[in-house]
Each structure stands twice: as C-alpha cells, then as structure tokens.
N, C-alpha and C positions, 0 to 999 in steps of 0.2 A: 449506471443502472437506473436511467430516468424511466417514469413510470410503472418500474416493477412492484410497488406495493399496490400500485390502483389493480394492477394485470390480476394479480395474486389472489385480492382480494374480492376483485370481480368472478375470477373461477371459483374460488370459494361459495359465494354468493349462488353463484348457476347451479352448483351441487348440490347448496340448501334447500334451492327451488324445487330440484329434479326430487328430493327426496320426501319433500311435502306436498308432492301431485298434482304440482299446478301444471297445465299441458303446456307445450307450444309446439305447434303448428311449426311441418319443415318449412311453408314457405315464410316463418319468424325468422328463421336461423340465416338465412342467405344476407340480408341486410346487417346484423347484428356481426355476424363471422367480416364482414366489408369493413365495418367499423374498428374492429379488432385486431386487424392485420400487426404483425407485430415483426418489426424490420430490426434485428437483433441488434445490429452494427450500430445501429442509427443509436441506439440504447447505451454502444457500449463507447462510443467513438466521445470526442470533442465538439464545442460547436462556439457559437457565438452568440445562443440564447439558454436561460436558465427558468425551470420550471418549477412554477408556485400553485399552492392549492388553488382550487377554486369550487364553489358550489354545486355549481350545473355542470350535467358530462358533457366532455369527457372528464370532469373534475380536474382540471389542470389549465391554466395560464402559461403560456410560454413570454418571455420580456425577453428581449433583444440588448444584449448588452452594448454600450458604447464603441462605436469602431473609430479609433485611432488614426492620425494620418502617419502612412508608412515612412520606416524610415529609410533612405537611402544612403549603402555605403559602399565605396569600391563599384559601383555597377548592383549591387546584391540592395535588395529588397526584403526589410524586415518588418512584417506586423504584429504590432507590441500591443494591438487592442486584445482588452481583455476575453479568456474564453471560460466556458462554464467550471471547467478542470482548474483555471488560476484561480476563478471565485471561489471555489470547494478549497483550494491549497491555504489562500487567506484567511479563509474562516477556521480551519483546521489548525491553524498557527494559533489566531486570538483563543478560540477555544483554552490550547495548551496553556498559551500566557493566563488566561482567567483563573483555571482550574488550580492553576499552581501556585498562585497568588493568591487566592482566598486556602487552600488548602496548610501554605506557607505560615499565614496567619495566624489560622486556629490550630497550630502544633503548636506556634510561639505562645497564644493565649493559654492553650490548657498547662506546658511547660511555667510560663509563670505563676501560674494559679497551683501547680506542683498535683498534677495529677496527668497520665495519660490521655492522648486527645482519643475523641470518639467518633463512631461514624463513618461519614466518607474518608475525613481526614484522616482517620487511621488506617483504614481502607488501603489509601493511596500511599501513605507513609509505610506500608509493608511491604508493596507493591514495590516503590523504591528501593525500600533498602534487601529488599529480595533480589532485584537486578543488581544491583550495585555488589554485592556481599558474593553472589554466588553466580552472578556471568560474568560483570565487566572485571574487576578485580583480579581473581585466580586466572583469565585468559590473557589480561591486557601486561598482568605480571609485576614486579616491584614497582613501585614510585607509580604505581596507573591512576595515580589520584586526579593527573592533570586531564583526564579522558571521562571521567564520569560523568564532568556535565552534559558533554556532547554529544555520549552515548545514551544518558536518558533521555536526551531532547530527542534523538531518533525513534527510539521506542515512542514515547508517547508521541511524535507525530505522525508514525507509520498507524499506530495502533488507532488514532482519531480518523484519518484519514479511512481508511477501511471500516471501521464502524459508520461512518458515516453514506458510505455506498450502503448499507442497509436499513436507510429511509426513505420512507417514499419519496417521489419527487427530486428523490437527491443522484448523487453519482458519485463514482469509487474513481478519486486521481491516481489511486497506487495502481486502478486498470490500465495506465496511461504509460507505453514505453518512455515517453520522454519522460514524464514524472520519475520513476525509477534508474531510468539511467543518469539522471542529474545527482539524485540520490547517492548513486553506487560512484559517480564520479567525485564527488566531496568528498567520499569515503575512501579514497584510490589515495587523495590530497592527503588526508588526515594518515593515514595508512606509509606512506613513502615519506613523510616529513617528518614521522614521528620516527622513521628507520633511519634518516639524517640526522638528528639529535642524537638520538643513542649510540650510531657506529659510526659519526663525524664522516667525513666526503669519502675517506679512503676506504671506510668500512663499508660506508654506501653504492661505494664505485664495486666493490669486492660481487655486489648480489644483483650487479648487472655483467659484468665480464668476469664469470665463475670460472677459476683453474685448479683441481682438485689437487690437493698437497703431492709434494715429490715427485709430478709431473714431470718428464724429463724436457730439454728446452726446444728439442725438435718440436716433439708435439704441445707444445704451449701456442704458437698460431692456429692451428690447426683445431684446438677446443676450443679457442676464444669463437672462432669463425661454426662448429658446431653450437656450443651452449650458450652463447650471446644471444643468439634469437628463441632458441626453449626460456631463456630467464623472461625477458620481454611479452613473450606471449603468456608465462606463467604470470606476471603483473596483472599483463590486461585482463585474464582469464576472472580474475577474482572479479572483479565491479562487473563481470561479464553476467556472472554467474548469480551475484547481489542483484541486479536488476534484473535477467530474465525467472529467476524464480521468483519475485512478485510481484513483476508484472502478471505470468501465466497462471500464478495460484488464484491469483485475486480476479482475472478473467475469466477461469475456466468456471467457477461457481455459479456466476451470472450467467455465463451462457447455457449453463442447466436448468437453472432455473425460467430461462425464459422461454428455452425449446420444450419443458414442463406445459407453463403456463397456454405455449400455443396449440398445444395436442389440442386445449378444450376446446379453441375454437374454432381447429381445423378439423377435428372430426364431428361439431359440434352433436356431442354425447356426454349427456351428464354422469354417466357411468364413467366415463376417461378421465371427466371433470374433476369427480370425487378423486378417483386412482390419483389422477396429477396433483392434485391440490395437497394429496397424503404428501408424494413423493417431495412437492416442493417446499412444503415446510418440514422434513425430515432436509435436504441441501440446505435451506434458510439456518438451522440450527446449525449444523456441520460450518455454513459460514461465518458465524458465530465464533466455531472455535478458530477456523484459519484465521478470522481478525488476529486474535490475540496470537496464535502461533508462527502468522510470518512475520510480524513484526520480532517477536522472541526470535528467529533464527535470524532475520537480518541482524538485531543488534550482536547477537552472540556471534554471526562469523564475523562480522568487523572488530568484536572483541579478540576473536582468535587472530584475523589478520595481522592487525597491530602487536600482538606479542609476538608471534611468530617474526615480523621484519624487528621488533625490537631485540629479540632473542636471537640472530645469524649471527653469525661467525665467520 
C-alpha cells in the first residue's frame, strides 16, 4: 500500500481547497490528474525499491534495494536479493522482538517492586494472556502449553505486519500470497507434527487412510482408494484456507481505498473529493479493525487445527 497516505491525504487536501473557494481553472486539472495517475497493482505488488519520505512532491524517495547475484541450482534460478515485502517482514520481526522485550521487562520490574505493571506493559500483558486463556488453550486442548509461544509469535506478527501496511510510504506483506502461504505452511508443519506426537505413526497413519469401524473386508480397498484422497485434500484444504483469507482480506481493503482515492482525480471534482475522502477514511478505519481481526482468526483456526488433529481417533 506504497504511497496511500500521500494519495489520501492529497484528496483530503483538494477537498479543503474546493471548500474555501479557491478556483482552479479545468486547464489546472489535466497536468495535476497526469501526475496522480494511480496504477493500483503497482501499490499493491512486490518490487525491489522501498519508499522514504521526502520534502518536495511527490514527497516520496524511492531507494533501490541491493540486488544479489542469483543463485543457481539443478538448472533453476533463484533471486535471493532483497524485496520491499522481505524488508517490511524483518522489520515486523525486530518490531515484535523489541516490543516484547521491553514490555517483558517492566512486568518483571513492576512484579518485583510488588505492584501491577502499568501502561503499554499492561496493555500488552492482557492482550496476552487474553489469547493465551481464551483462544489458544480451550482450542489447542490439554497439555497446549507447548504451543502458546508459537501461537503468540503468529498473532503478533500477523497483527504488525498489517498495521504496518497502514503507513504511509510503507506496504502490507500479509498482501503478499507468498507471505501467507509460507505462513499457513509452517502452520500445516506445526499442525501434522503435533498429530504425530499425540497419536504416534499408527494414529497418524489412521487420519490419512480412514476406514470407518466394522467395515466389512471386501469394502476396506475400495474406501482406502475413496477417502485416502478426501483426507489429503482435507490436509491441504486447511493452510489453503489460512493463507487465502489473508491474503484477500488484507488486499481487498487497499484496493478500496485506492479505487477511492482515484475517483478524485479521475473526475477531477472536489465534490467526489470530499464524498471519497469521507468514504476512505470510513475503509481506513474498518482496516483498522481487519488488522486485528485476521490475525485473531488466523491464530484461532491454527488453534483449532491443532486440537482437532491432536483430538482423532
């Protein structure tokens, strides 16, 4: 979502104009609407340069990030040089690591000092053990204590990672199918390993070749060969399902907002301006709450996944 706070804030801005009577002339509008052009994809895609403030319009720097020499393997060609979505991924990590290390801290200080912490720290410390207490626990089911850290690192990386698509100049990696399908693939991992711990190989072998009790033996080939491939597809189904909802939650926002902010200056009308400018911060806030809520539903179905394969039978 590169440059949607400048986009926003400049239609805001035309609307103020339009409503304090200053004129402009339609042959203003044709240069101005040139400049504005606004290529959604381009916003919502990957690249290989990242954008920093700057003074003068367009108000934005573009830097070129380092390009890598590719690697080659088997014939196949990999480029490992960094892109804007990796740089958004790393800082969204350090973020987490910072925030929970200082907030780690002053739970321990105010605990030894024998009083509850205050502030963010506590803030964050409810936020916790609100997840912890009442999603990951009762889903992930007896003994889920070895999952809790895993599951909050997902929440709060999902949850920075999408905050952070809404600043200017920045961009949303949870928009990025690969980002989420990697995601929903470590969760497939954590998901299927933790159903081999609990029901050992033969219980695990039971929830990919399903044969429903008292089967008779004729038809015992004959289901394997039906429900062997419904269980497999039911597998994949899940990290299907994890990664295309937010991917598409966390995309479909942006591109409101930005088919919004172009109304202004494809019809270039300060009357549209104002209308759009209402609509897009009424979506702006809405995105607000999908930050927090699809991270909340990713970690809660990986909560429920995980019991559910720890719970068969």
């Amino acid at each position: 979502m590169s440059r949607l706070g400048r986009l926003w804030a400049g239609s805001i801005t035309a609307a103020l104009v339009a409503l304090a009577g200053r004129p402009v002339a339609a042959q203003e509008h044709a240069p101005a609407a040139a400049q504005h052009e606004i290529d959604i994809m381009s916003h919502l895609g990957d690249s290989h340069a990242i954008e920093l403030p700057y003074w003068n319009p367009p108000y934005y720097v573009e830097v070129e990030l380092p390009r890598l020499p590719p690697v080659h393997i088997d014939g196949a060609t990999i480029d490992l040089s960094p892109t804007k979505h990796a740089v958004l991924l790393a800082l969204a990590a350090v973020i987490v690591g910072l925030v929970f290390l200082y907030a780690s801290r002053a739970v321990a200080r105010a605990q030894a000092q024998g009083h509850p912490p205050r502030g963010f720290a506590a803030a964050l410390e409810a936020m916790v053990l609100y997840i912890r207490q009442e999603v990951i626990l009762p889903n992930v089911g007896p003994h889920g204590e070895g999952y809790v850290n895993y599951l909050l690192t997902v929440f709060f990386f999902i949850l920075t990672c999408n905050l952070l698509g809404l600043l200017p100049w920045s961009a949303t990696p949870t928009s990025n199918i690969a980002v989420t399908g990697a995601m929903a693939l470590v969760s497939l991992a954590v998901i299927e390993i933790s159903g081999m711990r609990s029901l050992g190989l033969k219980g695990y072998l039971g929830t990919i070749f399903f044969l429903p009790a008292g089967l008779p033996t004729l038809l015992k080939p004959v289901m394997l060969v039906i429900m062997t491939p419904i269980e497999i597809i039911g597998k994949l189904a899940k990290p299907f399902a994890l990664a295309v909802r937010l991917f598409a939650n966390m995309t479909a926002g942006h591109v409101a907002v930005l088919a919004l902010i172009g109304l202004t200056f494809f019809f270039q009308s300060y009357l549209v301006g104002v209308a759009a400018s209402v609509m897009a911060t009424g979506i702006m806030l809405l995105e607000l709450f999908v930050a927090f809520l699809q991270a909340f539903v990713f970690t809660l179905l990986t909560s429920v996944f995980i019991g559910l394969m720890r719970a068969e039978h």
